[in-house]
C-alpha positions as CSV (number, residue, x, y, z in Angstrom):
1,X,14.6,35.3,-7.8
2,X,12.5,33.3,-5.2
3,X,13.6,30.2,-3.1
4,X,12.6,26.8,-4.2
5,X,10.4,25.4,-1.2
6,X,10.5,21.7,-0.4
7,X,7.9,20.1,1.2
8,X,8.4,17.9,3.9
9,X,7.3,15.0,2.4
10,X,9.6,15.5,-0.9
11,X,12.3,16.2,1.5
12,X,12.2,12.9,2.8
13,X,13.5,10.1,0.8
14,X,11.7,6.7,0.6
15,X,14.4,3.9,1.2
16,X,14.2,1.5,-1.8
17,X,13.0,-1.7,0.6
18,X,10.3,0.5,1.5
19,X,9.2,1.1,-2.3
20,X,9.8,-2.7,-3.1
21,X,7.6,-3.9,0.0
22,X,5.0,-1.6,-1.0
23,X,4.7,-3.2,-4.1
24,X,5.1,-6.8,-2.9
25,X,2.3,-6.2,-1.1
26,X,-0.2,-4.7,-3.3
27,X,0.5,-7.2,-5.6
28,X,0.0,-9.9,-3.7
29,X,-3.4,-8.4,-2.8
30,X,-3.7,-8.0,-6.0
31,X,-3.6,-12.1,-6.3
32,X,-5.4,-13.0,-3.6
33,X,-8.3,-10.6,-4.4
34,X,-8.7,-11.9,-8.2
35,X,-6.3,-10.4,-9.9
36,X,-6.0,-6.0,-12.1
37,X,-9.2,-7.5,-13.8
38,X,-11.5,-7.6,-10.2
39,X,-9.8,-5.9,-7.9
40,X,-7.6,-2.3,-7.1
41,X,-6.0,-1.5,-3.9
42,X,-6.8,1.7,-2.5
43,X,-4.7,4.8,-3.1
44,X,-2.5,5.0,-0.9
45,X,-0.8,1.6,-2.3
46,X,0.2,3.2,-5.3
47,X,2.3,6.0,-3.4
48,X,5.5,5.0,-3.6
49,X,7.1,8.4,-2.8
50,X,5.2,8.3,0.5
51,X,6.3,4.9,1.3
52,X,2.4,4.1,1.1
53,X,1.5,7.0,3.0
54,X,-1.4,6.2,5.4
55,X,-1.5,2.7,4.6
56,X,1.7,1.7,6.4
57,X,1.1,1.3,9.8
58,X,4.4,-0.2,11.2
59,X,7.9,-0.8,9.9
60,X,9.9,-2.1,13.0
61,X,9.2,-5.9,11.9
62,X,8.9,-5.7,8.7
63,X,6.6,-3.2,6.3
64,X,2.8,-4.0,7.6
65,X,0.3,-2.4,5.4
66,X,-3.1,-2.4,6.2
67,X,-5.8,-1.1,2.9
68,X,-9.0,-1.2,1.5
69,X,-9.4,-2.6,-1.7
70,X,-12.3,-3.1,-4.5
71,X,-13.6,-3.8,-7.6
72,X,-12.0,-1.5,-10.4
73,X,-13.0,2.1,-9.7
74,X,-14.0,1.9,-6.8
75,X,-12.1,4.4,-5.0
76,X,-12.7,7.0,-7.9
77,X,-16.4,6.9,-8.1
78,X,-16.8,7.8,-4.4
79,X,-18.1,3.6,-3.5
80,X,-17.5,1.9,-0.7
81,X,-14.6,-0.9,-0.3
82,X,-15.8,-4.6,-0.5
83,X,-12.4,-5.8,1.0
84,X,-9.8,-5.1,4.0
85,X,-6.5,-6.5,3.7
86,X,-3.0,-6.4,6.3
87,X,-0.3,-7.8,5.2
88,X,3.6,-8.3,6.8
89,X,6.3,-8.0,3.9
90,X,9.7,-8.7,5.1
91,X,12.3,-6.1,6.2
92,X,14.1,-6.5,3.0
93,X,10.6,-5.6,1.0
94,X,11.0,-8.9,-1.2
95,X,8.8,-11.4,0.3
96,X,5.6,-11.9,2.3
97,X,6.2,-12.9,5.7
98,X,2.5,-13.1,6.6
99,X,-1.3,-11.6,4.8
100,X,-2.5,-11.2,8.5
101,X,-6.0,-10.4,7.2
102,X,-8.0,-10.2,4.1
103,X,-11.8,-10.1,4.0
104,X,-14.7,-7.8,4.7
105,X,-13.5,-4.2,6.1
106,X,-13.4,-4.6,9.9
C-alpha cells in the first residue's frame, strides 16, 4: 500500500474570510470593469483554495489583491491584459474598504 502525499498547498486550509474577500473582490472588479459580459479577472481570482494565490499581496489590513483583468478570454488565448486593478476588502472579507487602483496595467 503507498502513503497518500499531501501537498503543501492542500495541507493548508484557506480561512473562510479569505475565500469570501476573494470573491468580494473579483466581483466588484467585475462591476467596475463592465460587468461577466466585458470583462474576466485573471486566474488567480478564481483560486479559492489558494486564497487567490499570487494575487494576494497583503493580509495584515485587510485582503489586498492586486490582478490583471480583460475582455473575456483573454487570459486563455495567450493576449495581453487591458486593465490592472488593487483592491482592499475588509478583514472580515464582506466589504470593500478601498479599489486603490483600477486602470491601465502599471
Amino acid at each position: 500500500m503507498s502513503a497518500l502525499l499531501v501537498s503543501p498547498a492542500f495541507a493548508q486550509k484557506v480561512s473562510k474570510e479569505n475565500v469570501r474577500a476573494l470573491n468580494t473582490a473579483r466581483m466588484q472588479a467585475e462591476s467596475i470593469n463592465g460587468g461577466l459580459n466585458n470583462y474576466r479577472a485573471s486566474k488567480c481570482m478564481y483560486a479559492t483554495g489558494e486564497g487567490g494565490g499570487n494575487c494576494l499581496k497583503n493580509a495584515s489590513d485587510g485582503y489586498l489583491f492586486v490582478f490583471d483583468g480583460g475582455s473575456p478570454g483573454w487570459q486563455e488565448a495567450g493576449g495581453q491584459p487591458t486593465v490592472e486593478t488593487e483592491i482592499l476588502v475588509s478583514r472580515d472579507g464582506a466589504s470593500i474598504v478601498d479599489v486603490v487602483y483600477n486602470g491601465s496595467p502599471r
